[in-house]
C-alpha positions as CSV (number, residue, x, y, z in Angstrom):
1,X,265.1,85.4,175.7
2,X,264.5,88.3,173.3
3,X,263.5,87.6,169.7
4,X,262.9,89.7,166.8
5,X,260.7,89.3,163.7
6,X,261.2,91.4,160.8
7,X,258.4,92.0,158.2
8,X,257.4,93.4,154.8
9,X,256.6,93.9,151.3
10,X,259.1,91.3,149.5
11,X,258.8,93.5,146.5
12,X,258.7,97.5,146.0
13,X,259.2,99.2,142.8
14,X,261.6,102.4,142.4
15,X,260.5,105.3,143.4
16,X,258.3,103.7,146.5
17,X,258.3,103.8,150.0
18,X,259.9,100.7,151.8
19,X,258.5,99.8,155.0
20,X,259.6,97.2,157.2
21,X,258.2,96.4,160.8
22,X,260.5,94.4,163.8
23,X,258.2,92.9,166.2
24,X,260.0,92.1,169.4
25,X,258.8,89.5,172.2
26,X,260.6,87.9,175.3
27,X,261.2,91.8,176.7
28,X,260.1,95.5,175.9
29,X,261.5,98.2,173.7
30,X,261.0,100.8,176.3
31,X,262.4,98.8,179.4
32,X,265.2,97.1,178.0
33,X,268.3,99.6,178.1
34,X,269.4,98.9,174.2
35,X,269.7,100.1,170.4
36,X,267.2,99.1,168.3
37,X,269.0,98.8,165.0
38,X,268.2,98.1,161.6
39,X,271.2,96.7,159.6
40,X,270.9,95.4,155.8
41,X,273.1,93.7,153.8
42,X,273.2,94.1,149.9
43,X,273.9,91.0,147.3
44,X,278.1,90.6,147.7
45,X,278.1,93.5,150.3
46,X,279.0,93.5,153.8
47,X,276.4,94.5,156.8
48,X,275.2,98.7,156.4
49,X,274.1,99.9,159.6
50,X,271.2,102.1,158.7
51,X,270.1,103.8,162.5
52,X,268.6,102.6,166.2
53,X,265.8,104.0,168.1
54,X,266.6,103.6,172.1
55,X,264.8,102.8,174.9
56,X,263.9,106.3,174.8
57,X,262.9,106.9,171.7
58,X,266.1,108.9,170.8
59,X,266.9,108.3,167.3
60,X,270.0,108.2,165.3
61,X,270.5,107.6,161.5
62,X,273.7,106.7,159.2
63,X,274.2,109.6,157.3
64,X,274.4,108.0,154.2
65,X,270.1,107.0,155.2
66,X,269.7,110.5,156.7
67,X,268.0,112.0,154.2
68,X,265.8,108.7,153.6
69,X,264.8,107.0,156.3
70,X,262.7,106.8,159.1
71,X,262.6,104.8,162.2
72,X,259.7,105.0,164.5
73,X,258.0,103.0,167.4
74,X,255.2,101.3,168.4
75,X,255.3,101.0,172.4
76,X,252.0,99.6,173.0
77,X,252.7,97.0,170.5
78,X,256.5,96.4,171.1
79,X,257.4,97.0,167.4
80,X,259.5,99.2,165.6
81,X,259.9,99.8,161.9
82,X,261.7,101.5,159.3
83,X,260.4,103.5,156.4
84,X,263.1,103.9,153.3
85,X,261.7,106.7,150.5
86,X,262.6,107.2,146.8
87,X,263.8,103.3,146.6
88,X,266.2,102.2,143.9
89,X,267.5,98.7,142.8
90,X,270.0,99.2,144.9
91,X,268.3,99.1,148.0
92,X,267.8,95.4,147.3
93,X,269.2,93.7,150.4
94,X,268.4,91.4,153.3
95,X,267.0,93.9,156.0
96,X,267.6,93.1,159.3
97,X,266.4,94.3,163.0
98,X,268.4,93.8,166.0
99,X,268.9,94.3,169.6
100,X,272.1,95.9,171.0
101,X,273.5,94.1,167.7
102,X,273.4,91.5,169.6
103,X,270.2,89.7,169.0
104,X,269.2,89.1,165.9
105,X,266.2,88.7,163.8
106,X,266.4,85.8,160.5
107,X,266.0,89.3,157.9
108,X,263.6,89.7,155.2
109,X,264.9,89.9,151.9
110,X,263.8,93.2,150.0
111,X,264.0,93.4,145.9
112,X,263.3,97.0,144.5
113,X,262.5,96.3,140.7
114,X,259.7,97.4,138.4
């Protein structure tokens, strides 16, 4: 069975680069036929879809992250991250990685704050 494993900085201030890293075991990122999705959800805010990388290394972004974010891969390590630029507090949220949307990793909670 697929799981995911997010990880990261638990603090970044404003202004920073956050970057978060989904390490994936039980199947690969290039063979299995899915999204690979980062999702976060804010303090008293629903889940944000934020973009997936496929199998194939297409990528595809929320435009409300276009402008911010970055999702790349790691094939020889079965990872894939996410890079978020010019943080603000209200980035603060519980980031999580999935598969298809349908596995899940436990989300690492992210605080933006000088």
């Amino acid at each position: 069975q697929v799981q995911l494993q997010e990880s990261g900085p638990g603090l970044v201030k404003p202004s920073q680069t956050l970057s978060l890293t989904c390490t994936v075991s039980g199947g690969s990122i290039t063979s299995m036929k899915y999204g690979w999705n980062w999702i976060r959800q804010s303090p008293g805010q629903g889940l944000e879809w934020m973009g997936l990388i496929t199998f194939e290394g297409r990528i595809y972004y929320n435009p409300s992250f276009q402008s911010r974010a970055n999702i790349s891969r790691d094939t020889s390590r079965n990872k894939f991250s996410l890079d978020l630029t010019s943080v603000t507090p209200e980035d603060t949220a519980v980031y999580f990685c999935s598969r298809g949307l349908l596995y899940w990793g436990q989300g690492v909670q992210v605080t933006v704050s000088s």
